[in-house]
C-alpha positions as CSV (number, residue, x, y, z in Angstrom):
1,X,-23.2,11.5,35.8
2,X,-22.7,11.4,32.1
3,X,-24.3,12.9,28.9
4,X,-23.7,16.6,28.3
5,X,-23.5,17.3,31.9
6,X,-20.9,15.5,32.4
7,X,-18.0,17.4,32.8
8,X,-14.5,14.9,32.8
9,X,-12.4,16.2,35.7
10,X,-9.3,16.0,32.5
11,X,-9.4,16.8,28.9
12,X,-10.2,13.5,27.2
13,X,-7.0,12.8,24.6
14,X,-7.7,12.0,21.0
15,X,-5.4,8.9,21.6
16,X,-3.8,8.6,24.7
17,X,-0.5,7.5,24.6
18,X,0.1,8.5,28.3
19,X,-1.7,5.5,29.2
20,X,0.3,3.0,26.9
21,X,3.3,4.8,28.4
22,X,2.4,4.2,32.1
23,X,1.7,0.6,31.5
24,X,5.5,0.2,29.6
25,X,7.4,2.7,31.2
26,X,9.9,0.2,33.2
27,X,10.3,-2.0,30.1
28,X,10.7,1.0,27.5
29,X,13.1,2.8,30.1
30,X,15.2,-0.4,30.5
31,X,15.1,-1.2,26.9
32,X,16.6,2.2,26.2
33,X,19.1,2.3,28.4
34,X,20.4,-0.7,27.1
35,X,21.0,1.2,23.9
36,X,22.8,3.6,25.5
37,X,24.9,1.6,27.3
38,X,26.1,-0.4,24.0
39,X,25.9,3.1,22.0
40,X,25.1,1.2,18.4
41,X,22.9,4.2,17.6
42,X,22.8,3.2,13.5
43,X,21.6,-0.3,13.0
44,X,22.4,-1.7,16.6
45,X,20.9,-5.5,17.4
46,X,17.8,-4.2,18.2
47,X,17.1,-3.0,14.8
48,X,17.7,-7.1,13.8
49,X,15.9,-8.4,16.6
50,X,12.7,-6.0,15.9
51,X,12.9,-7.5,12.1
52,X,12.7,-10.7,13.7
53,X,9.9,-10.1,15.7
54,X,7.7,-8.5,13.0
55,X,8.4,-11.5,10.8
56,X,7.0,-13.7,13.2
57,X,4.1,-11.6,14.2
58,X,2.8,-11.8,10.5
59,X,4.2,-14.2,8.6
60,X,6.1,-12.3,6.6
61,X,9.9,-14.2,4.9
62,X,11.2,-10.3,5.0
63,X,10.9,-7.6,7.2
64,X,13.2,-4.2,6.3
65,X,13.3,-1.8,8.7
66,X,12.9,1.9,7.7
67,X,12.8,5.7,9.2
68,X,9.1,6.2,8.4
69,X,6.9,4.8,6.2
70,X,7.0,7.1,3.1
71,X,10.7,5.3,2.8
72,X,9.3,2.3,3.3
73,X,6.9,3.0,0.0
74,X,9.4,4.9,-2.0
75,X,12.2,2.2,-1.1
76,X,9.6,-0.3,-2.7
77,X,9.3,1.7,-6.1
78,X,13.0,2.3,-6.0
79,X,13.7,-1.7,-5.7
80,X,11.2,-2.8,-8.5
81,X,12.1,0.1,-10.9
82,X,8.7,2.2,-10.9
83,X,10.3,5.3,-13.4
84,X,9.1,7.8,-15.5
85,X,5.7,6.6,-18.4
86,X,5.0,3.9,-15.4
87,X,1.3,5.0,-13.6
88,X,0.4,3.6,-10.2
89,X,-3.3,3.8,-9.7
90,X,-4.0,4.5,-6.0
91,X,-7.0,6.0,-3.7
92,X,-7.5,9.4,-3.6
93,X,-8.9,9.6,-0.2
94,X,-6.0,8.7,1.4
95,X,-2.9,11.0,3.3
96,X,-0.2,12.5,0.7
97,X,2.4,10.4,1.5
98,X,0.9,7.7,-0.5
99,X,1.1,9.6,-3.7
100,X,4.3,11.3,-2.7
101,X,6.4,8.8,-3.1
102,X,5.0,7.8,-6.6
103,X,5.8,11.2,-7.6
104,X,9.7,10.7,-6.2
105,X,10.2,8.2,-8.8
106,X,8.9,10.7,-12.0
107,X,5.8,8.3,-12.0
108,X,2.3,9.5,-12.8
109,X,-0.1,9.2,-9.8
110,X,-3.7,8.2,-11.1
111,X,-6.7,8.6,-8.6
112,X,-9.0,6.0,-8.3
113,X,-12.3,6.2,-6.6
114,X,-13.1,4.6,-2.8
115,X,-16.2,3.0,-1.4
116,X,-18.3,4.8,0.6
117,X,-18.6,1.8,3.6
118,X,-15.3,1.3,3.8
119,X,-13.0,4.2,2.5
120,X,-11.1,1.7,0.2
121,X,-10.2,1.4,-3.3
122,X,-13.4,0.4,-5.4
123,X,-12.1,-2.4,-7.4
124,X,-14.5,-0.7,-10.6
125,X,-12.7,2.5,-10.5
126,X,-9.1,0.9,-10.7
127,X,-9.8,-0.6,-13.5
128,X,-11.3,2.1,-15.2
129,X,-8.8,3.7,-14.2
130,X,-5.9,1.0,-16.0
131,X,-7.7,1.1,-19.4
132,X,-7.5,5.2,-18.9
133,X,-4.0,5.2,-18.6
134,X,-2.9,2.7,-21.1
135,X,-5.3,5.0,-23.8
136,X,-2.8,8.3,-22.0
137,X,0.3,6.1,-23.8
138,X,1.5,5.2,-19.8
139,X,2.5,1.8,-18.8
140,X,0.8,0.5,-15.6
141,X,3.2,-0.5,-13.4
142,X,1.0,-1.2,-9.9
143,X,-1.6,-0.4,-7.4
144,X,-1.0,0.9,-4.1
145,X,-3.7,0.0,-2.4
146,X,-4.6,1.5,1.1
147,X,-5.5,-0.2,3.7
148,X,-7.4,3.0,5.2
149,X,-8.3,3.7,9.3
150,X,-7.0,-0.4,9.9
151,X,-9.2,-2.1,8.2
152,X,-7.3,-4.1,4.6
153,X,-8.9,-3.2,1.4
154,X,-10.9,-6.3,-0.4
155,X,-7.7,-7.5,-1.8
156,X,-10.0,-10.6,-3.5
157,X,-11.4,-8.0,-5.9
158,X,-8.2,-6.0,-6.6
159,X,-5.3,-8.6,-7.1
160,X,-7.3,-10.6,-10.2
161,X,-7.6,-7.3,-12.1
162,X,-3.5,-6.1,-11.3
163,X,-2.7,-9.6,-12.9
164,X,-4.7,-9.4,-15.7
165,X,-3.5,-6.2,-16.5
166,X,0.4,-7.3,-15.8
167,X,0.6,-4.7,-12.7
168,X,1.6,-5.9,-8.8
169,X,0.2,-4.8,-5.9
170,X,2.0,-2.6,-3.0
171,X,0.0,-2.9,0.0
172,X,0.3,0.8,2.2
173,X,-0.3,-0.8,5.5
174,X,0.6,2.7,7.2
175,X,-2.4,2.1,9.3
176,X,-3.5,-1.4,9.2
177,X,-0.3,-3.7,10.6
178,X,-2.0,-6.4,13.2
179,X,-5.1,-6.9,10.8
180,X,-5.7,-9.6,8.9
181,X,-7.5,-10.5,5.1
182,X,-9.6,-13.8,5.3
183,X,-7.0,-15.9,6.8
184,X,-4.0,-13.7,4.8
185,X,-2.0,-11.0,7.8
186,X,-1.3,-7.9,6.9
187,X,2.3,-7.5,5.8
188,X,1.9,-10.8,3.3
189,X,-0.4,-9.3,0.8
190,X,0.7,-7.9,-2.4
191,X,4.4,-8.3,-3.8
192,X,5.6,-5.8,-0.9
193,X,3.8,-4.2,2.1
194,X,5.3,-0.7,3.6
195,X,3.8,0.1,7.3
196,X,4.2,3.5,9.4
197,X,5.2,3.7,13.1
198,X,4.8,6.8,13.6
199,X,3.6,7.2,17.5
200,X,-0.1,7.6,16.3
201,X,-0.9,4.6,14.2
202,X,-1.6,1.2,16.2
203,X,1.9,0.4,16.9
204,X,4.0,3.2,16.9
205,X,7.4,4.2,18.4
206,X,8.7,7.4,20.0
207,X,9.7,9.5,16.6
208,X,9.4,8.6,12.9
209,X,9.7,5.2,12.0
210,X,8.7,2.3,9.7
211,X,8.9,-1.1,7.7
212,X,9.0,-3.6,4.3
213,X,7.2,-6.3,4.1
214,X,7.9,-9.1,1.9
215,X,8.4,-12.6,0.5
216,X,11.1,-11.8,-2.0
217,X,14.1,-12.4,-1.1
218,X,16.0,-10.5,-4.2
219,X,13.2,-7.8,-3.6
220,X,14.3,-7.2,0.4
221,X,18.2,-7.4,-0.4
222,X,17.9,-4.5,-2.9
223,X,15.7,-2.8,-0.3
224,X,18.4,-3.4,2.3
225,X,20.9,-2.0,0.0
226,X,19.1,1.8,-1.2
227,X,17.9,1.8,2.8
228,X,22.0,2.5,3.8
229,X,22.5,4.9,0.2
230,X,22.9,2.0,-2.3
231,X,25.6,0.2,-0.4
232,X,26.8,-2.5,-1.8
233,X,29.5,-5.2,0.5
234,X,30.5,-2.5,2.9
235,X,29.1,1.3,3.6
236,X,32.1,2.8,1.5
237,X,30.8,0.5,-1.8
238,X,28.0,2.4,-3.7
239,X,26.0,-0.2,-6.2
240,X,22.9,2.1,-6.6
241,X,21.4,5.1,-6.0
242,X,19.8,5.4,-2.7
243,X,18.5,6.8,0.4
244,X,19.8,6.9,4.3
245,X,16.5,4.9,5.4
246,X,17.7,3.7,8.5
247,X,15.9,3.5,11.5
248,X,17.4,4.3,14.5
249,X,17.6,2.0,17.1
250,X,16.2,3.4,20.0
251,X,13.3,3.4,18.2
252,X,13.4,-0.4,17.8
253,X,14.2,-0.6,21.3
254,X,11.1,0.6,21.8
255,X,8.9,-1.2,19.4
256,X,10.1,-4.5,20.5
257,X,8.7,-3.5,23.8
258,X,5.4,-2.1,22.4
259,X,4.8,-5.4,19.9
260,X,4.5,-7.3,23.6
261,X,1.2,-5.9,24.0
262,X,0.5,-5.5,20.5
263,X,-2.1,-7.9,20.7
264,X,-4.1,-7.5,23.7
265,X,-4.1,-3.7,22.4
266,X,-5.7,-4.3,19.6
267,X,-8.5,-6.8,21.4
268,X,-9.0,-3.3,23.5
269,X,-9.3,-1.6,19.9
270,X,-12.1,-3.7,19.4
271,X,-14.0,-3.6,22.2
272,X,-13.9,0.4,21.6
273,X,-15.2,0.0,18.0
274,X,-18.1,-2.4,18.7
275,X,-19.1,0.2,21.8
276,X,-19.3,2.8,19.0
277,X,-20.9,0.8,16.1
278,X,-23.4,-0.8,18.6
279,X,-24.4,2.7,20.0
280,X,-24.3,4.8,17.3
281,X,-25.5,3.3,14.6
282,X,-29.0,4.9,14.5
283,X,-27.0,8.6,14.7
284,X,-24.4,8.4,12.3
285,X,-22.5,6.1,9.2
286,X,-20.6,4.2,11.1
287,X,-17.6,2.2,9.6
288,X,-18.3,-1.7,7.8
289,X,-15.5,-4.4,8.2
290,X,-15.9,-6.5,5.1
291,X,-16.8,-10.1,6.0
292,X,-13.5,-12.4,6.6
293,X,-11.4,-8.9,8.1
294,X,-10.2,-7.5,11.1
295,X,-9.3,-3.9,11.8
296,X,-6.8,-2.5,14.0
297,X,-8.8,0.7,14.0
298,X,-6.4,3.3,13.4
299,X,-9.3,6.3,13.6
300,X,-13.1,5.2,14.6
301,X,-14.2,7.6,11.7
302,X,-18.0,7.9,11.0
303,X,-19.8,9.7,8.7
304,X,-22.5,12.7,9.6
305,X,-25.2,14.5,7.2
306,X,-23.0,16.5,4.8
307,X,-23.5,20.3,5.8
308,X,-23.6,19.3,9.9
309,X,-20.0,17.7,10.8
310,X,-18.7,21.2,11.8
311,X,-21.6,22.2,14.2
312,X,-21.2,18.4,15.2
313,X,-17.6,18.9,16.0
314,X,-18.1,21.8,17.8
315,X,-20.8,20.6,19.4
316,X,-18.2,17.6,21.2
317,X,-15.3,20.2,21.4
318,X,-17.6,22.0,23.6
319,X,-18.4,18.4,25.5
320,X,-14.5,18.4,25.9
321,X,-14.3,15.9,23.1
322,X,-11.5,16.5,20.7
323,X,-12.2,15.3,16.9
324,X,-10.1,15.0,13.9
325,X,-11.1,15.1,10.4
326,X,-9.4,12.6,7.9
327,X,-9.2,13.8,5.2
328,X,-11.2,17.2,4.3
329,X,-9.8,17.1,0.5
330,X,-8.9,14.1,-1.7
331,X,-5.7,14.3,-3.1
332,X,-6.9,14.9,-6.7
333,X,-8.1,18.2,-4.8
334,X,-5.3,18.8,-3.2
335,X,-2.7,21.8,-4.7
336,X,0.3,19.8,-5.2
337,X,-1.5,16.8,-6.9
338,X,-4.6,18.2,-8.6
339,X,-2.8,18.4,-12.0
340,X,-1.9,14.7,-11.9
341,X,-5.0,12.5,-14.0
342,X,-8.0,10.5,-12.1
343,X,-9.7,7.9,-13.4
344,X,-12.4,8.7,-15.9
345,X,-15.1,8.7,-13.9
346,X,-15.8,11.6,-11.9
347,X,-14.3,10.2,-7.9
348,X,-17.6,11.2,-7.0
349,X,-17.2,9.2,-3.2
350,X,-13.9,10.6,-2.6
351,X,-15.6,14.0,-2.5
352,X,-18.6,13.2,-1.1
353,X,-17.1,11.3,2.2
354,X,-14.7,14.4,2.7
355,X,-17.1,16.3,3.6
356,X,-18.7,13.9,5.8
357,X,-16.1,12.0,7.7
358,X,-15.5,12.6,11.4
359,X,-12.9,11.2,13.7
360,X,-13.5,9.8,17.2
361,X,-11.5,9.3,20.4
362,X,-9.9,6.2,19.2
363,X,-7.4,4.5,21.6
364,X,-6.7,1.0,23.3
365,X,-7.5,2.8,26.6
366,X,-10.5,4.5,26.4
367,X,-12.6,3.7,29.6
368,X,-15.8,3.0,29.3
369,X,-17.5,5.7,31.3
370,X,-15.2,8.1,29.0
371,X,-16.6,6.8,25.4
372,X,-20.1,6.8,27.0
373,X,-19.7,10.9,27.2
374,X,-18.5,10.9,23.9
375,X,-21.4,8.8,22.5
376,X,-24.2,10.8,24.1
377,X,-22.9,13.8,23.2
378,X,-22.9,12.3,19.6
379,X,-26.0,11.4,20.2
380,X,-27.2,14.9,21.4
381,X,-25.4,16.7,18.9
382,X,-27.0,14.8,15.7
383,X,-30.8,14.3,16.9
């Protein structure tokens, strides 16, 4: 039976991890204990062999391991110098972390606009956005351009304007890692790419963890060095300020295991979005991959008539449907950033999609039968 009178005999997880964890268990377990058996905590092989394996996955020349991925940004500004007078022009609908680390470096965060299909920086508002802050007397130092719920932003657009306004590119891959741009992987785009695995996003380990992308070599041996406090030819030599950015290596124990399946997880990923956009497109806005993309599909996030998305959520909650809103406030709304300048142009989408966006079950095992109860009660909820 399904519909609304279904009733699932268990409470249907937002993303369920229990199920990745059944299908790994031995190898995660084994790959543990082999960490505890050698005891290199701090920066054991694994941490190396992870690095290796992300390289090969994307194509990336350099992969720097990091505890989470608001290191993994800020290590990037700390390597290329981003200081105080330097603006970085980046989304406003997008998670804090992103303009958290700008602020770190006594940089001034500028909020650009998104588009509404895609929830990615619109390419118009960035550059509005550069003359803006050149007229403020700040220097433009880069974009960092998010690549929001797994799909890459239309990098085509973006990169031609950075270089014709001297600025480079930092892609924040926190939830896009295993996509690809028209025949470009995500971790080679931009001068650096910082990814999160944190245990939510598409591959993610078993605490706080993250990465560097890059194909500069001088670029990923100053990252190397601020990742372990500035350390220079041993951990007792301090060349530069910097951070203890290490990740542990349990944790890449367990990401090597995870990046085995990596793939065929995110084939599932797709499946589950093309259910949703195929059966829901009549209801609801549902999300638009930009022709010569893939998405991992961090969040399955569609859009519902502004004024209706609580009584739709509580309409699924009551289904036994759990939902998630990302995000309810821009950052340029937001009490810690709203004093820091947007582009020029009021960020009229930003505001508008943040009251509209809603989150759906969104997991590599999501049965069938289960996202069928979760569309018709979408369905119900919205005719």
């Amino acid at each position: 039976m399904t519909g609304m009178g279904r009733v699932t005999a268990k409470p249907i997880p937002f993303i369920d991890l229990a199920a990745q964890r059944r299908r790994l268990a031995s190898r995660v377990d084994a790959a543990i204990a082999r960490v505890l058996d050698h005891g290199q905590y701090i920066l054991g092989p694994e941490v190396g062999l992870l690095e290796a394996d992300l390289a090969r996955f994307c194509g990336a020349k350099q992969v720097i391991t990091c505890a989470n991925g608001t290191d993994a940004l800020a290590l990037i500004l700390m390597a290329t110098g981003v200081k105080a007078g330097d603006a970085v022009l980046l989304p406003s609908f997008t998670f804090a972390a992103t303009a958290e680390a700008v602020a770190w470096m006594g940089a001034t965060p500028i909020f650009v606009d998104v588009l509404a299909d895609t929830f990615n920086m619109d390419s118009q508002s960035l550059e509005q956005g550069i003359v803006w802050a050149r007229q403020q007397g700040l220097r433009p130092a880069c974009a960092i351009v998010v690549d929001l719920f797994g799909q890459p932003a239309d990098y085509d657009l973006i990169e031609p304007i950075c270089a014709a306004h001297g600025m480079w590119v930092l892609a924040d891959a926190a939830q896009s890692f295993g996509a690809s741009y028209r025949r470009r992987k995500v971790g080679t785009i931009g001068r650096a790419t910082a990814t999160s695995f944190f245990p939510a996003k598409p591959l993610g380990c078993y605490g706080d963890g993250g990465a560097v992308f890059t194909d500069d070599a001088e670029l990923a041996h100053v990252i190397r060095s601020l990742r372990v406090h500035g350390q220079g030819r041993d951990k007792y030599e301090n060349v530069r300020v910097g951070m203890n950015g290490r990740l542990d290596t349990i944790q890449a124990a367990v990401l090597i295991e995870k990046l085995k399946i990596f793939t065929d997880e995110i084939a599932r990923r797709e499946a589950v979005a093309q259910r949703y956009g195929a059966a829901l497109g009549n209801f609801a806005i549902v999300p638009r991959v930009i022709d010569g993309a893939s998405s991992v599909w961090a969040q399955y996030t569609i859009r519902v008539p502004a004024g209706r998305r609580d009584a739709t959520a509580a309409a699924l909650k009551a289904a036994g449907i759990p939902t998630a809103i990302h995000y309810a406030r821009p950052l340029h709304r937001q009490t810690a950033y709203r004093e820091f300048p947007t582009a020029p142009e009021k960020l009229t989408v930003s505001e508008a999609i943040a009251g509209e966006v809603l989150s759906l079950p969104m997991h590599p095992y999501l049965e069938a039968g289960v996202q069928e109860h979760i569309i018709n009660a979408l369905q119900h909820a919205l005719v």
